[in-house]
C-alpha positions in Angstrom: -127.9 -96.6 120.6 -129.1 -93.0 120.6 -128.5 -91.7 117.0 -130.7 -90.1 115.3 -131.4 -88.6 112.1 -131.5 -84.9 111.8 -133.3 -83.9 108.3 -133.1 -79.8 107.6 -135.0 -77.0 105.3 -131.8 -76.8 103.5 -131.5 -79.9 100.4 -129.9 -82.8 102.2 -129.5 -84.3 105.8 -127.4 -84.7 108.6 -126.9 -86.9 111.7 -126.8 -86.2 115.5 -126.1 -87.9 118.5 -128.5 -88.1 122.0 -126.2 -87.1 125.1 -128.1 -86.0 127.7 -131.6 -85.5 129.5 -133.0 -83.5 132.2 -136.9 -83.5 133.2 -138.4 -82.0 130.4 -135.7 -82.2 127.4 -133.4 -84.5 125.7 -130.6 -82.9 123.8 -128.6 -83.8 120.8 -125.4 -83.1 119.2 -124.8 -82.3 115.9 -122.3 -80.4 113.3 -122.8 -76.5 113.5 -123.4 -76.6 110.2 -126.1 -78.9 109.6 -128.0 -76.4 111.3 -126.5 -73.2 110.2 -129.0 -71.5 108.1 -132.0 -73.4 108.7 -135.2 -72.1 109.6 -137.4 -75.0 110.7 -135.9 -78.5 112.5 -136.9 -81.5 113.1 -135.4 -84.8 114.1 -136.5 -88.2 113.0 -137.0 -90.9 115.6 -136.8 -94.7 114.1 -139.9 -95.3 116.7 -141.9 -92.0 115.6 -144.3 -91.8 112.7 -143.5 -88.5 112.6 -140.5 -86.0 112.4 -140.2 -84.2 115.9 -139.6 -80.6 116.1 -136.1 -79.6 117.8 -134.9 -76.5 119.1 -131.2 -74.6 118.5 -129.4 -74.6 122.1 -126.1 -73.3 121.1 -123.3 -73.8 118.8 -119.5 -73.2 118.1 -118.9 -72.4 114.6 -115.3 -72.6 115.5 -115.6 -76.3 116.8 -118.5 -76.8 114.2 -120.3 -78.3 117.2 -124.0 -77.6 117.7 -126.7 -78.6 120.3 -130.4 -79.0 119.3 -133.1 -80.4 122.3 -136.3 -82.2 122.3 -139.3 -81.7 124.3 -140.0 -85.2 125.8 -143.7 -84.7 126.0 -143.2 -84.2 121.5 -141.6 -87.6 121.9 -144.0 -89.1 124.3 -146.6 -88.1 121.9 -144.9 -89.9 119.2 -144.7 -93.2 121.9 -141.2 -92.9 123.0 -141.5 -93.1 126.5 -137.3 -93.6 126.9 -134.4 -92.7 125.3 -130.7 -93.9 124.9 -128.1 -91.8 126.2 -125.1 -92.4 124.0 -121.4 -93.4 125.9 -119.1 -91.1 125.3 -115.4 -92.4 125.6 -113.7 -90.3 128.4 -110.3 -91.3 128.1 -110.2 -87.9 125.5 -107.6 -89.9 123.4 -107.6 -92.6 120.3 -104.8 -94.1 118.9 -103.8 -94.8 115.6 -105.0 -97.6 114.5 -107.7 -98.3 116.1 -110.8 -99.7 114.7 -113.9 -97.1 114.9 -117.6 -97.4 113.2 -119.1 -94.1 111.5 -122.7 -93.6 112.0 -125.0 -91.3 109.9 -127.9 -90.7 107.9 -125.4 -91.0 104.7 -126.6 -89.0 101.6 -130.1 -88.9 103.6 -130.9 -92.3 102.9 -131.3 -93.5 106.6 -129.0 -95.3 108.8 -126.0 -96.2 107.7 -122.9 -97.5 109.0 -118.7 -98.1 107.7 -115.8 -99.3 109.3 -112.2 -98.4 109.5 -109.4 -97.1 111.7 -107.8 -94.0 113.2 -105.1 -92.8 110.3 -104.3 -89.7 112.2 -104.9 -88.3 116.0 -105.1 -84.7 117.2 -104.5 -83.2 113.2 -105.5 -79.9 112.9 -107.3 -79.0 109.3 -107.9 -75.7 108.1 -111.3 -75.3 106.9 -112.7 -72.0 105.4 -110.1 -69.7 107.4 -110.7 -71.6 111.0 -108.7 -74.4 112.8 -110.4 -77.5 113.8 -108.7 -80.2 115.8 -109.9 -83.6 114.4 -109.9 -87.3 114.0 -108.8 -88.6 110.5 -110.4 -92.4 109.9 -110.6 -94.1 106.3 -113.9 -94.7 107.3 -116.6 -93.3 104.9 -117.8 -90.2 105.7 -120.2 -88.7 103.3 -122.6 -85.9 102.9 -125.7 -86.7 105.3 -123.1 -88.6 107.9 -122.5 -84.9 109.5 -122.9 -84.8 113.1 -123.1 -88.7 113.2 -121.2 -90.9 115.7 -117.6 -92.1 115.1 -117.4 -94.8 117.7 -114.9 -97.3 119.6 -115.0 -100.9 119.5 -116.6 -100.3 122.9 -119.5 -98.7 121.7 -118.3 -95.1 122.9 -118.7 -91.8 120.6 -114.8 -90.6 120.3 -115.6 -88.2 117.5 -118.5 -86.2 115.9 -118.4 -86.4 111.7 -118.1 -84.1 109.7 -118.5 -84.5 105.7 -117.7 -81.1 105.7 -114.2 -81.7 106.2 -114.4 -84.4 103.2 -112.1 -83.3 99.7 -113.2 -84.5 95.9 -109.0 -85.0 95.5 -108.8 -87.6 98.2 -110.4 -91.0 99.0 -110.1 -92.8 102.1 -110.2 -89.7 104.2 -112.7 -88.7 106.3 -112.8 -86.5 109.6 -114.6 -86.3 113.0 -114.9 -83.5 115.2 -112.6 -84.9 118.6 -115.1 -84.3 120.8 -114.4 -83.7 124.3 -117.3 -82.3 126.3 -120.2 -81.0 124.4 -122.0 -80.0 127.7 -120.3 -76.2 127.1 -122.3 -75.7 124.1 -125.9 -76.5 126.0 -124.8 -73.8 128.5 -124.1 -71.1 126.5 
């Protein structure tokens, strides 16, 4: 389905999401800060014995979106001849209610999924002195699940998640990053 694991020097882990190819790359899409600070990364590949090293592209601290890419020969080294590009839902809208799937690498443990629904659409959160327009879902979203996949019933990434967003006080609250076209970070 193209989600990957995206371990980091700093302690824990955090999630990404495979969007797009050209020739020579494949990129993924991640939270900003899974990466921020971070000196080496790597991704890990379910078909690779081996962690794969990735590359920063850009990011938006202000969207806490980030883009990392892949050399293909790395993963072609590693056997992976072909990779998934995930489906991104282009309507650019969810409604309240509707049943979505959270993927991640939750608490670095590996793959993990949870279910649940949209609670609230277009909500703006402050976090640390910036704005971020999100997705609120009673779907789990822990630490680890960070720059996962919150999908559709179709399969379609509608959000990026962000555990960041998460609060001790409150259960049954998680957030994704509405995700619109992560294509402006890889050109910056």
């Amino acid at each position: 389905y193209g989600f990957y694991t995206v371990p980091y020097k700093a302690q824990g882990a955090g999630s990404g999401v495979i969007f797009s190819e050209d020739s020579s790359l494949v990129y993924v899409a991640t939270n900003e800060h899974v990466i921020d600070g971070a000196q080496n990364i790597a991704i890990a590949f379910d078909d690779a014995d081996e962690i794969i090293p990735a590359t920063v592209v850009g990011y938006d601290e202000t969207t806490d979106l980030a883009v990392l890419s892949v050399e293909k020969a790395d993963l072609e080294a590693q056997g992976i001849e072909n990779v998934t590009i995930a489906t991104f839902d282009t309507s650019e809208e969810v409604n309240l209610g509707e049943s979505v799937i959270a993927i991640g690498n939750s608490l670095g443990e590996g793959k993990t999924t949870t279910g649940g629904m949209i609670s609230a659409e277009n909500k703006t959160v402050n976090v640390e002195g910036k704005e971020l327009e999100v997705i609120q879902t009673d779907a789990a979203i822990n630490p680890g699940n960070s720059g996962g996949a919150l999908l559709n019933m179709n399969g379609e990434v509608v959000g990026i998640n962000s555990a960041k967003l998460a609060s001790t006080e409150v259960e049954g609250m998680g957030y994704a990053i509405a995700i619109t076209d992560v294509s402006d970070i890889r050109e910056r």
